[in-house]
VMD Tcl script that builds the backbone (N, CA, C; Angstrom):
set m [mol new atoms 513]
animate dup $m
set s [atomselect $m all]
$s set {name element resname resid chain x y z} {
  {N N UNK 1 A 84.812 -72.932 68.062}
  {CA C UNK 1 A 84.662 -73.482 66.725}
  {C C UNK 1 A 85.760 -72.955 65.798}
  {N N UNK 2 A 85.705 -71.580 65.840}
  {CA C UNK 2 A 87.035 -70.721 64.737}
  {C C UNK 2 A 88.379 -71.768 65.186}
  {N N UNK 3 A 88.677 -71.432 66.591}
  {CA C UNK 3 A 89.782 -72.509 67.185}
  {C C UNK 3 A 89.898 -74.126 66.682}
  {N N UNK 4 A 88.634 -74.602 66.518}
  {CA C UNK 4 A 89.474 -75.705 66.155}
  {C C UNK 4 A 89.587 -76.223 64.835}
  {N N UNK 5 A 88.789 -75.319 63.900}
  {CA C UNK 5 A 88.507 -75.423 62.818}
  {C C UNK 5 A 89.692 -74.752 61.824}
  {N N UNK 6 A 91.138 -73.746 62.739}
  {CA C UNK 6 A 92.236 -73.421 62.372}
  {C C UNK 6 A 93.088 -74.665 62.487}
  {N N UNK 7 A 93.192 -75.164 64.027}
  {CA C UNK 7 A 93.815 -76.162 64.475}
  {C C UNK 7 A 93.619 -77.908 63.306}
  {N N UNK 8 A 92.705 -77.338 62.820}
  {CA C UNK 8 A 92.202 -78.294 61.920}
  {C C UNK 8 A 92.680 -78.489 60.801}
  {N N UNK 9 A 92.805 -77.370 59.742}
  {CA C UNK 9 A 93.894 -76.837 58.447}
  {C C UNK 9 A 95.147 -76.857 58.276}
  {N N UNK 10 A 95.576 -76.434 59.950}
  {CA C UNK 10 A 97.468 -76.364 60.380}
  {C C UNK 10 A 97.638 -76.706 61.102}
  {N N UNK 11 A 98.935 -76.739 61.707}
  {CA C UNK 11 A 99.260 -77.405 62.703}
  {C C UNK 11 A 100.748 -76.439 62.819}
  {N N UNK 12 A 100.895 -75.551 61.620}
  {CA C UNK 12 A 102.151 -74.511 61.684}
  {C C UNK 12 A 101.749 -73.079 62.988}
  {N N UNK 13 A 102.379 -73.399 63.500}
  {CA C UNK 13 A 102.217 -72.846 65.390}
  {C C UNK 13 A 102.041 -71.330 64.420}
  {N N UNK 14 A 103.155 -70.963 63.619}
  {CA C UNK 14 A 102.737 -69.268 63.600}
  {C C UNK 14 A 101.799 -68.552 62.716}
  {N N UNK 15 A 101.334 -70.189 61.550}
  {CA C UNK 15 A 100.201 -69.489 61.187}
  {C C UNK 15 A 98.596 -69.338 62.053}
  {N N UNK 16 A 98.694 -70.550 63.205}
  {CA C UNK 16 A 98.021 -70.578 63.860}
  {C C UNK 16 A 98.145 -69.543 65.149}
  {N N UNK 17 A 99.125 -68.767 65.440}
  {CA C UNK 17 A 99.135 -66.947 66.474}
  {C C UNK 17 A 98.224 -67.019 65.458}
  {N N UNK 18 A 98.887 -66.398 64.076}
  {CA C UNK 18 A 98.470 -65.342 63.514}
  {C C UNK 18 A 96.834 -65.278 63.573}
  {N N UNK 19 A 96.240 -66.507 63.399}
  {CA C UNK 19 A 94.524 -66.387 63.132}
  {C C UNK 19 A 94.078 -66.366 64.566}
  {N N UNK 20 A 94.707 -66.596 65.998}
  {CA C UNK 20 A 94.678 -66.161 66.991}
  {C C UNK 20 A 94.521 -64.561 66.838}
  {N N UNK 21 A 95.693 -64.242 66.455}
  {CA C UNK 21 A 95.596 -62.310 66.629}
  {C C UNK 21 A 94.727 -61.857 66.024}
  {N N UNK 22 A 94.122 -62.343 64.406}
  {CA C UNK 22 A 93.245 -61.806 63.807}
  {C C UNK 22 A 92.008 -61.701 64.440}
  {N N UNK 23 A 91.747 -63.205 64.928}
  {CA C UNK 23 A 90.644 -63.570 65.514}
  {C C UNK 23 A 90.309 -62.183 66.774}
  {N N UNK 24 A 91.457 -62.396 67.332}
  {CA C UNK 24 A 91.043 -61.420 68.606}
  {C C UNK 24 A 90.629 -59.861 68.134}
  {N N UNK 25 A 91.401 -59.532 66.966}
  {CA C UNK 25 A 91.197 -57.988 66.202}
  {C C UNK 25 A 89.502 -57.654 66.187}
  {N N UNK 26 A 89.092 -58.844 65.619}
  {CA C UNK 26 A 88.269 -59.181 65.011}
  {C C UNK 26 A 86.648 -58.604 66.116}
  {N N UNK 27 A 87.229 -59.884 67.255}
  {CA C UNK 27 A 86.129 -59.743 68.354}
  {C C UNK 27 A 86.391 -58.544 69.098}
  {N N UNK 28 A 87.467 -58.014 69.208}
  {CA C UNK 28 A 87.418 -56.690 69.719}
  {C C UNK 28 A 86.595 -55.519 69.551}
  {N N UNK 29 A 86.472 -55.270 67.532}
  {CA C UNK 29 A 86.417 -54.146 66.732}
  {C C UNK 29 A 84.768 -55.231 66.958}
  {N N UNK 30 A 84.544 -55.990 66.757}
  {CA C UNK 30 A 83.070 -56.092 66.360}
  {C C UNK 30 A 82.187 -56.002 68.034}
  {N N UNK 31 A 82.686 -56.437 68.780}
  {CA C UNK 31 A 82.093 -56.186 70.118}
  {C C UNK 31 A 82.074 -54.138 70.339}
  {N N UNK 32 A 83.080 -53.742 70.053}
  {CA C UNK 32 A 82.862 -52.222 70.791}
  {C C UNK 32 A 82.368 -51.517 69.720}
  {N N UNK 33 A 82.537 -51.769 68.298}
  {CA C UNK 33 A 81.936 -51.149 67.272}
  {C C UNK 33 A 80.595 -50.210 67.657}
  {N N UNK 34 A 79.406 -50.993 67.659}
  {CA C UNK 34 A 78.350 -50.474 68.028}
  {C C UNK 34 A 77.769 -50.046 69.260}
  {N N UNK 35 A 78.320 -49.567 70.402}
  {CA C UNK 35 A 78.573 -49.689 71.383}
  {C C UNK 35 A 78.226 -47.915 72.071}
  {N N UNK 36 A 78.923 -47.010 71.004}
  {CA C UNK 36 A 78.427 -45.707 71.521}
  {C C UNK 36 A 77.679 -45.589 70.318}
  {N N UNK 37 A 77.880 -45.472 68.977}
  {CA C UNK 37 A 76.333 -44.915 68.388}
  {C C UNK 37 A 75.016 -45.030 68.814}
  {N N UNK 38 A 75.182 -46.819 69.014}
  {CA C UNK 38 A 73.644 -47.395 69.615}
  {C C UNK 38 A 73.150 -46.568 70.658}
  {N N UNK 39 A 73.980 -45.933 71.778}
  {CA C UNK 39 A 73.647 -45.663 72.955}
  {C C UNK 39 A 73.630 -43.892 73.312}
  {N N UNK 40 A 73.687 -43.465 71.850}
  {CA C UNK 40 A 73.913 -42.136 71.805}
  {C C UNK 40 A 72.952 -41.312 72.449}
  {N N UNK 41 A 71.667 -41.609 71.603}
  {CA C UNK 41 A 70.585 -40.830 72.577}
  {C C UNK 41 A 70.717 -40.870 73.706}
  {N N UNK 42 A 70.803 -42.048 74.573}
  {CA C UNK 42 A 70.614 -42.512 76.251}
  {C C UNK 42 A 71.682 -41.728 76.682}
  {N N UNK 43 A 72.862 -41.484 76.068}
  {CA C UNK 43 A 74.340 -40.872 76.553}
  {C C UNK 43 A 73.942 -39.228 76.683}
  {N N UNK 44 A 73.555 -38.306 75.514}
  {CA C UNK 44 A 73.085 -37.401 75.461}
  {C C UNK 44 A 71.763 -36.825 76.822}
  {N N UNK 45 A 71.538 -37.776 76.770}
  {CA C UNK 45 A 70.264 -37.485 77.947}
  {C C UNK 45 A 70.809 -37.592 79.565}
  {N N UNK 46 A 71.701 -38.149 79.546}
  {CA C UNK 46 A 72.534 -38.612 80.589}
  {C C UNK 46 A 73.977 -37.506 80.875}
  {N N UNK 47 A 74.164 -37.220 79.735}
  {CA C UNK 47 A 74.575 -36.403 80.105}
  {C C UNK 47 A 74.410 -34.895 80.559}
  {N N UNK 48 A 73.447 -34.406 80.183}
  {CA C UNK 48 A 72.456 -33.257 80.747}
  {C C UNK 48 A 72.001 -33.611 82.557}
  {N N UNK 49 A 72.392 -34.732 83.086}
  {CA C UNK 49 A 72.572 -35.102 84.705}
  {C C UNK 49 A 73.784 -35.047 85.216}
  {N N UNK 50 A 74.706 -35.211 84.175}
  {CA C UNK 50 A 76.202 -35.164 84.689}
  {C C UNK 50 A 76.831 -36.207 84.562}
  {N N UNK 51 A 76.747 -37.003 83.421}
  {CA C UNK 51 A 77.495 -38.127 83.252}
  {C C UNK 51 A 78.704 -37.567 82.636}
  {N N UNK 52 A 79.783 -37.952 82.921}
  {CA C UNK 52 A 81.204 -37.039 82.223}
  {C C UNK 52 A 81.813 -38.234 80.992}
  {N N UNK 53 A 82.391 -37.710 79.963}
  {CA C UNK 53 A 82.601 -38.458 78.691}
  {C C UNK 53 A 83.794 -39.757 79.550}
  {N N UNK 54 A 84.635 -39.258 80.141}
  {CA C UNK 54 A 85.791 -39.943 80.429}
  {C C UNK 54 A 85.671 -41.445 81.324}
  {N N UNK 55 A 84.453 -41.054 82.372}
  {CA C UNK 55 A 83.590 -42.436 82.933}
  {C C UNK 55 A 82.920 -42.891 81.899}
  {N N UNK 56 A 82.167 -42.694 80.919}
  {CA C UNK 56 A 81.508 -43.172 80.427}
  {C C UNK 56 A 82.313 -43.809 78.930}
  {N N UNK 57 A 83.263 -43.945 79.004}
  {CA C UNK 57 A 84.374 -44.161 77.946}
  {C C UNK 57 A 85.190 -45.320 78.728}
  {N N UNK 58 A 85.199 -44.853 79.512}
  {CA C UNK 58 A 86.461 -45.994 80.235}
  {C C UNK 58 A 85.453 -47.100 80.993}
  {N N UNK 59 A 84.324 -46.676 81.234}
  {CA C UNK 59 A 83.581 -47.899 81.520}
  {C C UNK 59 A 82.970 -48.691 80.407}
  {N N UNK 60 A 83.030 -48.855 79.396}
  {CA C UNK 60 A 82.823 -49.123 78.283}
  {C C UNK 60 A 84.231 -49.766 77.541}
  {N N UNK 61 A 85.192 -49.250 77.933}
  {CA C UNK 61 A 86.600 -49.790 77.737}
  {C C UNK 61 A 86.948 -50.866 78.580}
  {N N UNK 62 A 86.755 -50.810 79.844}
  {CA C UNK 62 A 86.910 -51.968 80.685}
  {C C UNK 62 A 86.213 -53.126 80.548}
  {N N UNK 63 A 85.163 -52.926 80.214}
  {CA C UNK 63 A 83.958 -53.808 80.206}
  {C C UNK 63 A 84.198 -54.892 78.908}
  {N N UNK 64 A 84.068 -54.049 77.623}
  {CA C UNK 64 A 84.282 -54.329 76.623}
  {C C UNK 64 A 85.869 -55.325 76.056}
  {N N UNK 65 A 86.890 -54.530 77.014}
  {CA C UNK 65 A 88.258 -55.176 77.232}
  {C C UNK 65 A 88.172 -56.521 77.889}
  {N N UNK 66 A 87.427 -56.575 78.795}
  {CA C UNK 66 A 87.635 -57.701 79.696}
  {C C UNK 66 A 86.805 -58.879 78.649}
  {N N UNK 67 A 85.582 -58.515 78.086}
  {CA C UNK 67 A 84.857 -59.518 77.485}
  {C C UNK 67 A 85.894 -60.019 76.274}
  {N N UNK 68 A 86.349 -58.841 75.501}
  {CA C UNK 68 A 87.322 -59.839 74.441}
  {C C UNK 68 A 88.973 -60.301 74.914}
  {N N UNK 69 A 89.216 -59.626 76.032}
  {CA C UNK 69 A 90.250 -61.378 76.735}
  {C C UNK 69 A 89.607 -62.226 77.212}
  {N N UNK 70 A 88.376 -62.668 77.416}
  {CA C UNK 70 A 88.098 -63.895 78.050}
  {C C UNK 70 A 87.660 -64.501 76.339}
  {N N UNK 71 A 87.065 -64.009 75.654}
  {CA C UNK 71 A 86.734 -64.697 74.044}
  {C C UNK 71 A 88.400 -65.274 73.609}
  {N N UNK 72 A 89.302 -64.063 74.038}
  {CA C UNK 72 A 90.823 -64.722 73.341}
  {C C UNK 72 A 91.487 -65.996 73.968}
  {N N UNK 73 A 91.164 -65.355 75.290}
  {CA C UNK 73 A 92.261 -66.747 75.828}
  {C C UNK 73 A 90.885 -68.230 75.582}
  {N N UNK 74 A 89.889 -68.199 75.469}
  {CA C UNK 74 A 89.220 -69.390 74.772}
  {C C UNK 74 A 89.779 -69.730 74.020}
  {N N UNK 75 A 89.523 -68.637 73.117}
  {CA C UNK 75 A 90.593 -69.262 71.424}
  {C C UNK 75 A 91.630 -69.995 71.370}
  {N N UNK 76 A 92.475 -68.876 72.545}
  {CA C UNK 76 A 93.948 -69.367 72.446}
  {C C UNK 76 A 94.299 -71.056 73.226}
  {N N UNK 77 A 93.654 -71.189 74.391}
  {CA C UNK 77 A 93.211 -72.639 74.462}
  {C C UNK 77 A 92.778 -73.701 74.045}
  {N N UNK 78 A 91.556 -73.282 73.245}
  {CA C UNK 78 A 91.308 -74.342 71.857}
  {C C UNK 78 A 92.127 -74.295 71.175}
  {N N UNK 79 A 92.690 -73.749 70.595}
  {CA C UNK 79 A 94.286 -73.428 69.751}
  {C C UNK 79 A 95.383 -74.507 70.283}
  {N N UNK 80 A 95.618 -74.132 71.694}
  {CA C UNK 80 A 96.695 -74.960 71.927}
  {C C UNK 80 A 96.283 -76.474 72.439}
  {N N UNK 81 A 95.038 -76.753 72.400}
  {CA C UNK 81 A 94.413 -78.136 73.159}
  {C C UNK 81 A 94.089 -79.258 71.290}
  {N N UNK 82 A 93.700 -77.785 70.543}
  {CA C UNK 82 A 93.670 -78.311 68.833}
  {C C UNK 82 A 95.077 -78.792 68.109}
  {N N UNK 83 A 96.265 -78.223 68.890}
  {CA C UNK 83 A 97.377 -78.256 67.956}
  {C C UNK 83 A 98.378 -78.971 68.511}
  {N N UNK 84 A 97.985 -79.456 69.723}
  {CA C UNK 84 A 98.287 -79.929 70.933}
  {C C UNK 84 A 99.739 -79.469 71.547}
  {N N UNK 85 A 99.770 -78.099 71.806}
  {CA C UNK 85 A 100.324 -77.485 72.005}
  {C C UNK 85 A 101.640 -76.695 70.693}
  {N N UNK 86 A 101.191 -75.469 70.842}
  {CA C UNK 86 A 101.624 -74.477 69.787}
  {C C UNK 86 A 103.301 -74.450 70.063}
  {N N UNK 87 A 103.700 -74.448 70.927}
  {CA C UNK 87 A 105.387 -74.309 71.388}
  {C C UNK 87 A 105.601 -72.803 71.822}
  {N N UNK 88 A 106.503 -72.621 71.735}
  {CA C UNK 88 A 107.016 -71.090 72.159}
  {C C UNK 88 A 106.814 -70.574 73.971}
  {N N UNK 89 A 106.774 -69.733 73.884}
  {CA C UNK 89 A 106.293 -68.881 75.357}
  {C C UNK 89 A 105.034 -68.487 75.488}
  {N N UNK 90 A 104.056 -69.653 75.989}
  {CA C UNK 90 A 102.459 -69.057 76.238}
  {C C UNK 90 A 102.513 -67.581 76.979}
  {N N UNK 91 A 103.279 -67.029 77.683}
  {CA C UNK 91 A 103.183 -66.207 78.720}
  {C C UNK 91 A 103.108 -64.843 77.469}
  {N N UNK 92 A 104.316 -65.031 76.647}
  {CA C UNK 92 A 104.250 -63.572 75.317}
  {C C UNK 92 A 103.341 -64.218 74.700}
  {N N UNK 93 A 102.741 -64.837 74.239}
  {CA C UNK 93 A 101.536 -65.505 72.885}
  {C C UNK 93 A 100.455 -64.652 74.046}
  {N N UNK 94 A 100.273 -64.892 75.062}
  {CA C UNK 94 A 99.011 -64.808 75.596}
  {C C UNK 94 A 98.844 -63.117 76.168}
  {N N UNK 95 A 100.200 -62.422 76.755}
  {CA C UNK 95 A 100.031 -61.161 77.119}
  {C C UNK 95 A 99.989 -60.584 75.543}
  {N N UNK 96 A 100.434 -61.321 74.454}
  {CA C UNK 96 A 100.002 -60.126 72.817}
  {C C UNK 96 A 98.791 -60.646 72.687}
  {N N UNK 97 A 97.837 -61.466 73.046}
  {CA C UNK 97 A 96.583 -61.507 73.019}
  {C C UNK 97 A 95.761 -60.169 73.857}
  {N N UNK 98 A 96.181 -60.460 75.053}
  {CA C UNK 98 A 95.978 -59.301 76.024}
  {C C UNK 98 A 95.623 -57.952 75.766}
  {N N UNK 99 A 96.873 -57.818 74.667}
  {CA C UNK 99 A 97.496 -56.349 74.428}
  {C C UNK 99 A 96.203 -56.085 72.945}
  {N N UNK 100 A 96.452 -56.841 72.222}
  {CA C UNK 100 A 95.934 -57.155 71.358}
  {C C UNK 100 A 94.005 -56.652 71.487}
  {N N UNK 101 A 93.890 -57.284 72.776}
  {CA C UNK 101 A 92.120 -57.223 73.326}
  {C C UNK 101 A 92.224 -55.755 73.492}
  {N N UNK 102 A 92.974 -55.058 74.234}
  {CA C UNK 102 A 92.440 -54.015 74.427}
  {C C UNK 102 A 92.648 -52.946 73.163}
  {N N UNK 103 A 93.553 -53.354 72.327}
  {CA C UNK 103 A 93.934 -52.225 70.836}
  {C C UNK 103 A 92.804 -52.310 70.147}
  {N N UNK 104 A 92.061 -53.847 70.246}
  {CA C UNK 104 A 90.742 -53.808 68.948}
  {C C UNK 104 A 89.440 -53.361 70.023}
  {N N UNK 105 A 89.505 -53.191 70.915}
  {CA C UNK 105 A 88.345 -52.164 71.878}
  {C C UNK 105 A 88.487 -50.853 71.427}
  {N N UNK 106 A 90.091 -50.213 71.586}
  {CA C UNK 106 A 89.978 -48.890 71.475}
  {C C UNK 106 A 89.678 -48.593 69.867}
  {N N UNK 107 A 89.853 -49.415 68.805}
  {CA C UNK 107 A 89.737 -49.296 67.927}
  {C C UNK 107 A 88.359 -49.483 67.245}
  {N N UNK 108 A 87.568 -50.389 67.911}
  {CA C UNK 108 A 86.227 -50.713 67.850}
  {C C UNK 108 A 85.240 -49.652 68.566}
  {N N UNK 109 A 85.531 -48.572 69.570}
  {CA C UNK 109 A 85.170 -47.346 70.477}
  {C C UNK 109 A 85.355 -46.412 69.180}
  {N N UNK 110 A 86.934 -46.193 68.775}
  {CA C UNK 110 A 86.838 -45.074 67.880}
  {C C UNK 110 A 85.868 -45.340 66.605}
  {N N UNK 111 A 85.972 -46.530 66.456}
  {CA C UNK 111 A 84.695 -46.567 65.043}
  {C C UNK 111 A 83.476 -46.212 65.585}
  {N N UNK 112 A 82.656 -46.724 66.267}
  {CA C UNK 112 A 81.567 -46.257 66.994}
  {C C UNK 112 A 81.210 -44.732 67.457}
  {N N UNK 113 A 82.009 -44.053 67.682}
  {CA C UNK 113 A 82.433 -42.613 67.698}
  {C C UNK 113 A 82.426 -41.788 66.715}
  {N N UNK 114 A 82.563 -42.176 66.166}
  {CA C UNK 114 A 82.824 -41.616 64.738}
  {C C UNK 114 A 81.754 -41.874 63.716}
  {N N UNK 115 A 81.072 -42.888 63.918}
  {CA C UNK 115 A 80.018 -43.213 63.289}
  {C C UNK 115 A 78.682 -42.468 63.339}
  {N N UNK 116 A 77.544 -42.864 62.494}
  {CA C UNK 116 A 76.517 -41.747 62.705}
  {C C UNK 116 A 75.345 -42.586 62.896}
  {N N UNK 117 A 75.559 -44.072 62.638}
  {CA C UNK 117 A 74.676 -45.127 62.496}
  {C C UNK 117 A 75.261 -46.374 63.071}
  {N N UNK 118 A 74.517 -47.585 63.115}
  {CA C UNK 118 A 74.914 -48.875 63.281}
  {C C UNK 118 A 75.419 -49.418 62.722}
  {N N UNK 119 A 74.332 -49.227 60.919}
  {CA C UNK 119 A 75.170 -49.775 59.696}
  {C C UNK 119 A 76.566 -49.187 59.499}
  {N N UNK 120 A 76.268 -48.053 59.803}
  {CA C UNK 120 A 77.862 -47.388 59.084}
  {C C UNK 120 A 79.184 -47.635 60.238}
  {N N UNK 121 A 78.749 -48.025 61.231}
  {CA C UNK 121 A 79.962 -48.778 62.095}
  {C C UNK 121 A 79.928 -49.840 62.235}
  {N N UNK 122 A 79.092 -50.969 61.404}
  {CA C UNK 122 A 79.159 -52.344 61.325}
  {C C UNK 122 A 80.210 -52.359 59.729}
  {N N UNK 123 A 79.460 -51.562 59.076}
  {CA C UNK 123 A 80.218 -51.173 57.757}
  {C C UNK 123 A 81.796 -50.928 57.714}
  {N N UNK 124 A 82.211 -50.430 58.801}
  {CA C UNK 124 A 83.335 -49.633 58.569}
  {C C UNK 124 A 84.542 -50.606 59.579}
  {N N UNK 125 A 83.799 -51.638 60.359}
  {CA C UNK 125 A 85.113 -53.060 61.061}
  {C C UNK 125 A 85.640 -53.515 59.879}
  {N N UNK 126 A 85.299 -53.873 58.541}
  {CA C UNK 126 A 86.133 -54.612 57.862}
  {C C UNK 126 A 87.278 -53.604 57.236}
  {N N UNK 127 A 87.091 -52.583 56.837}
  {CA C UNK 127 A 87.595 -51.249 56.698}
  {C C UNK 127 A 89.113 -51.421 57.323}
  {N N UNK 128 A 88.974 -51.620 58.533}
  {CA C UNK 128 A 89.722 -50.879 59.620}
  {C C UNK 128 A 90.559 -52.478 59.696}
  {N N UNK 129 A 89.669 -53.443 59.659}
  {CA C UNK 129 A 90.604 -54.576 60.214}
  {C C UNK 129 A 91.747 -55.282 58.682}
  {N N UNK 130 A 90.935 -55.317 57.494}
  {CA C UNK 130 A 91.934 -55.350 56.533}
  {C C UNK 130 A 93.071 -54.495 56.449}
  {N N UNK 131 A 93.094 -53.664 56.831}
  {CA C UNK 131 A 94.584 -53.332 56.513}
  {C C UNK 131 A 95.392 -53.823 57.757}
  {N N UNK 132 A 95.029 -54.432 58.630}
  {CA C UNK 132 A 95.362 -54.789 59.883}
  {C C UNK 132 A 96.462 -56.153 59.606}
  {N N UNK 133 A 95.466 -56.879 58.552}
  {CA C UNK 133 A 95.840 -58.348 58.111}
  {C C UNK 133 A 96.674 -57.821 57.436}
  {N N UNK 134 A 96.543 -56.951 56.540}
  {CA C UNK 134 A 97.998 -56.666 55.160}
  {C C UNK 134 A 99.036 -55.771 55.746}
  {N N UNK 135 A 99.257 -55.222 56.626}
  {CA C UNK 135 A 100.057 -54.360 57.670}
  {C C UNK 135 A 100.409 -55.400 58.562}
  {N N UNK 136 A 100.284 -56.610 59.091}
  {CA C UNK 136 A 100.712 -57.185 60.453}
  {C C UNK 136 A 102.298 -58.140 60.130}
  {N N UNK 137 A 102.674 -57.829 59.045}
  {CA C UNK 137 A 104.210 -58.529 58.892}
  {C C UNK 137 A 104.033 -60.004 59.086}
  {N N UNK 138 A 102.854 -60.217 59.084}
  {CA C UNK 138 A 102.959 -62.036 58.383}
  {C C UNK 138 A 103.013 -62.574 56.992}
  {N N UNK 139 A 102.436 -61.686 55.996}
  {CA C UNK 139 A 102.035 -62.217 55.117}
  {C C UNK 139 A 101.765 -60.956 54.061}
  {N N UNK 140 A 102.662 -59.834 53.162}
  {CA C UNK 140 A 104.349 -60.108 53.260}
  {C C UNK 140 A 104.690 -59.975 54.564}
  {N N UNK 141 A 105.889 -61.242 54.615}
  {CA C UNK 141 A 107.097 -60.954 55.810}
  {C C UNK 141 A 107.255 -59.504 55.665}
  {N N UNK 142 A 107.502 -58.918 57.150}
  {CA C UNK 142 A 108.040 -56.974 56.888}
  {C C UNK 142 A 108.930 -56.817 56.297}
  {N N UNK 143 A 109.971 -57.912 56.104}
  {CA C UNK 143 A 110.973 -57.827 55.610}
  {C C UNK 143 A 110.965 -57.858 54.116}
  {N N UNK 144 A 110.037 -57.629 53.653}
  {CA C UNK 144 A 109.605 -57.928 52.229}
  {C C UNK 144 A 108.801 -56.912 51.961}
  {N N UNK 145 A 108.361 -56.113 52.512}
  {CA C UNK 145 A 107.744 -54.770 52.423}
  {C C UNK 145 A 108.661 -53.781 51.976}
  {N N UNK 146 A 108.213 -52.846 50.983}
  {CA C UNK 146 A 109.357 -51.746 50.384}
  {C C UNK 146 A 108.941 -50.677 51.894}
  {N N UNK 147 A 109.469 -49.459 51.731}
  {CA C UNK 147 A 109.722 -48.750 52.639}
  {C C UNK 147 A 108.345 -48.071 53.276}
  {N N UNK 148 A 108.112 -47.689 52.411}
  {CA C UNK 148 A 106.638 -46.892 52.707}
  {C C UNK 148 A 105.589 -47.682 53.404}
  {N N UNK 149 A 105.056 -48.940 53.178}
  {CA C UNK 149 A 104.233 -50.230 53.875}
  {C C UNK 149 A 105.170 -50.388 55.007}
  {N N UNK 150 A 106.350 -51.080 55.072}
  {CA C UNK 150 A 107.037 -51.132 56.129}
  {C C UNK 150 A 106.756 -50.012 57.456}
  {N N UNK 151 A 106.617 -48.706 57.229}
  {CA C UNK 151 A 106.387 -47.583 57.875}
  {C C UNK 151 A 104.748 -47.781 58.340}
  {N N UNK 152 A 103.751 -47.797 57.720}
  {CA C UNK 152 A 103.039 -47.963 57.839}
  {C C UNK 152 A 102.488 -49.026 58.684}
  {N N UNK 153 A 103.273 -50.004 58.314}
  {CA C UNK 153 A 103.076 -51.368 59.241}
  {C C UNK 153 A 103.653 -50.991 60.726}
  {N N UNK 154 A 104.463 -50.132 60.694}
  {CA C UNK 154 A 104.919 -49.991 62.435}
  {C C UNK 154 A 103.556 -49.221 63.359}
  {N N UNK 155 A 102.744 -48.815 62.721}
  {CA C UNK 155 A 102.021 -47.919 63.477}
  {C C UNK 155 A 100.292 -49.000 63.557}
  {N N UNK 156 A 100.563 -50.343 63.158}
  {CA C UNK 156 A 99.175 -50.719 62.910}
  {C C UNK 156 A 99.314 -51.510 64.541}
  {N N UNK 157 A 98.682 -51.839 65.266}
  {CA C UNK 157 A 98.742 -52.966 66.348}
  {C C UNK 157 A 99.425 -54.282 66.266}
  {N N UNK 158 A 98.529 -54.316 64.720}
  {CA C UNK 158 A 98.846 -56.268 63.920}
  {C C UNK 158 A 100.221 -56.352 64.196}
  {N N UNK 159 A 101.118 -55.321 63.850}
  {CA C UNK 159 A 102.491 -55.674 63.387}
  {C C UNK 159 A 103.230 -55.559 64.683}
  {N N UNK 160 A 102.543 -55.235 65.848}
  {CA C UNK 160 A 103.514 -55.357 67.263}
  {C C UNK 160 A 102.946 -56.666 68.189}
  {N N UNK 161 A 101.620 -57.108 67.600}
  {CA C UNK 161 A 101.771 -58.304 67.915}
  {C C UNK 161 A 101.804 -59.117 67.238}
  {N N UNK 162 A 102.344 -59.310 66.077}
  {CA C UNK 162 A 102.486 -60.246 65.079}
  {C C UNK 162 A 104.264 -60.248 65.550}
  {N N UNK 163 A 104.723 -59.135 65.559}
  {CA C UNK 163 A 106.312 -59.078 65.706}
  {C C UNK 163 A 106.485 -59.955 67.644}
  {N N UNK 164 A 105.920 -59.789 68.380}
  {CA C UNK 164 A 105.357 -60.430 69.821}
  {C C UNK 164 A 105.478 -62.069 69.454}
  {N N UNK 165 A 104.804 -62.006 68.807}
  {CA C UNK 165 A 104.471 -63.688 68.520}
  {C C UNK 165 A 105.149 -64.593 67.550}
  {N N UNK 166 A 105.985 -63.624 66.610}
  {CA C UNK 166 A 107.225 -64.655 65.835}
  {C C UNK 166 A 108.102 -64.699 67.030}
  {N N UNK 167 A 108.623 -63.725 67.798}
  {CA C UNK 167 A 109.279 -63.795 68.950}
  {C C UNK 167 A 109.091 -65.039 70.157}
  {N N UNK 168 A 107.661 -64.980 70.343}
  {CA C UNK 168 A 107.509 -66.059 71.332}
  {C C UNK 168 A 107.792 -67.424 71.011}
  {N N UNK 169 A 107.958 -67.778 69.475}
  {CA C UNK 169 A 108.045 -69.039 69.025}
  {C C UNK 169 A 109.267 -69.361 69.565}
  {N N UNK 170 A 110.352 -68.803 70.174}
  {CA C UNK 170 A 112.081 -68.803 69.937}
  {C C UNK 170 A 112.351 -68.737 71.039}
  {N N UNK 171 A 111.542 -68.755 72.093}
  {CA C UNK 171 A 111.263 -69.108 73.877}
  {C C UNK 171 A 111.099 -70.555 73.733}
}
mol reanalyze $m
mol bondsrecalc $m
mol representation Tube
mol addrep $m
């Protein structure tokens, strides 16, 4: 629905990545968000048997990873079946989706981690993903960023696959 309801507004291939990448930020951080608070007690108890943090992290990473690339490349298909084809290099549009799935897992894990509640890590995805949108060098161009944002923008995800995907247009 998000897919075709973008495909619907535009038909400009890079504003349509861009609500691709958001989109995927999006389902990443909100799928792993709640994910260890919820399960804290059960983890705690489990771990007094010998469950070790690093399995129980990375199975939760895999899992969670794999579910939001199969939500992206949906998107990104309705996307390109809505716009009837976006142009560029599906192969970079689709591995910065990829890349993309697994940055808003680890980022959706660390909120959950950090959290003390459900609310307060349902609370804290929009937090984390707005500056994502104002850091990703679409919208200001980076090139239009004074120095300090510019800096800032190199270290957010948005802006290495936002920089991925003006690139792929030129394939």
């Amino acid at each position: 629905f998000i897919g075709l309801m973008v495909t619907w507004v535009t038909q400009d291939a890079g504003l349509v990545l861009f609500f691709a990448m958001i989109s995927t930020l999006w389902f990443g951080c909100g799928n792993a968000a709640q994910e260890i608070v919820k399960e804290l007690p059960m983890f705690r108890r489990e771990r007094l048997i010998g469950l070790g943090r690093h399995p129980y992290l990375l199975s939760k990473f895999l899992t969670l990873a794999r579910i939001t690339t199969l939500q992206s490349f949906l998107l990104y298909g309705v996307m390109q079946l809505g716009a009837r084809g976006l142009g560029g290099s599906p192969a970079w549009q689709i591995g910065a989706l990829v890349a993309t799935s697994f940055a808003s897992v680890g980022l959706g894990l660390a909120i959950s981690a950090f959290s003390r509640t459900i609310l307060q890590a349902v609370m804290l995805v929009p937090l984390v993903l707005i500056p994502q949108i104002l850091f990703s060098g679409f919208t200001p161009p980076a090139g239009d960023m004074k120095a300090g944002p510019f800096l800032v923008s190199r270290c957010m995800p948005s802006a290495a696959t936002q920089a991925v995907m003006d690139v792929s247009l030129f394939w």
